[in-house]
N, C-alpha and C positions, 0 to 999 in steps of 0.2 A: 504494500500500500504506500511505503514511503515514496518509491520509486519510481509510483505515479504522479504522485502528488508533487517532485522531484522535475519530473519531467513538462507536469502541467506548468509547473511555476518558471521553470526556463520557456516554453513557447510562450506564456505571455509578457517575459522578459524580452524576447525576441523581437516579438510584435509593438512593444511599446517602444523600442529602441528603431525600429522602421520607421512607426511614425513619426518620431523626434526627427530623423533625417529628412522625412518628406516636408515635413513644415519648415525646417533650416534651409532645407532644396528653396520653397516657394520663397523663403524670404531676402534669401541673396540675392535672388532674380529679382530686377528691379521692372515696373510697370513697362510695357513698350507702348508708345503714344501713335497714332494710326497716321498722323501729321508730323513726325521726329524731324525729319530733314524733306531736301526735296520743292519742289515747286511749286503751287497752287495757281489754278486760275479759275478763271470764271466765266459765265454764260450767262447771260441776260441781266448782269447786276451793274445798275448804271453807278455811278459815281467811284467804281472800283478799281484800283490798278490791274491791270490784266485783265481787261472782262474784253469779251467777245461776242459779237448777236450770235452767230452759230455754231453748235456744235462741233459742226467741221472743223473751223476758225478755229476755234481752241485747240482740236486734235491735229491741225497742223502744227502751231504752234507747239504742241507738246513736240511732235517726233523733230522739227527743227532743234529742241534742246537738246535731243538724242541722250533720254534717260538710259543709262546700261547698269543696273544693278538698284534695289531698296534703297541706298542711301541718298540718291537722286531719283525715288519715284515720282512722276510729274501728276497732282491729283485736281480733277476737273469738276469742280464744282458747279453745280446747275440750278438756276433757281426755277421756281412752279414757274408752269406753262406747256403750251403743248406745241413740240417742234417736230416740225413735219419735213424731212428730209433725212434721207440716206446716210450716214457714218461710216465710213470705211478706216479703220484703224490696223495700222501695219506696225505698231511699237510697241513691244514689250512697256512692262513700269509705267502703265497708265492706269488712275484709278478714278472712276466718276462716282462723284455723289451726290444725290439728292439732300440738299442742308433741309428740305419744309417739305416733310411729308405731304 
């Protein structure tokens, strides 16, 4: 009976010493920001540096920066509205987002 109870008390020593590592794990890792680096623009937002009327307009402008890798993702911001034309995007590290539901 010792031997069990031996054994129990080590697997939950085990296990509590995992978790400790998995919470040290999450806490060394610092938060990653979705906007860290990189270049923002814009679509339909008048008074803004970088805005563009069209979609296009902007995804040209991104592939002229020629993002190659996350640290320079170029992300496209879109305001409400409804644009009605074709997109054709040929550049990796582009990210669009809708800021108004």
């Amino acid at each position: 009976m010792a031997t069990k109870s031996r054994k129990l008390a080590l697997q939950l020593f085990a296990f509590a010493v995992s978790i400790v590592m998995l919470l040290a794990a999450f806490a060394a890792v610092p938060p990653v920001s979705v906007h860290a680096a990189g270049t923002d623009l814009y679509v339909g937002y008048s008074g803004r540096n970088n805005n563009f009327s069209t979609v296009q307009a902007a995804v040209d402008k991104a592939a002229s920066l020629n993002p190659s890798s996350e640290a320079n993702r170029v992300t496209i911001h879109i305001a409400p509205g409804t644009y009605r034309q074709q997109v054709i995007v040929q550049t990796p590290y582009i990210t669009f987002v809708n800021d108004e539901p």
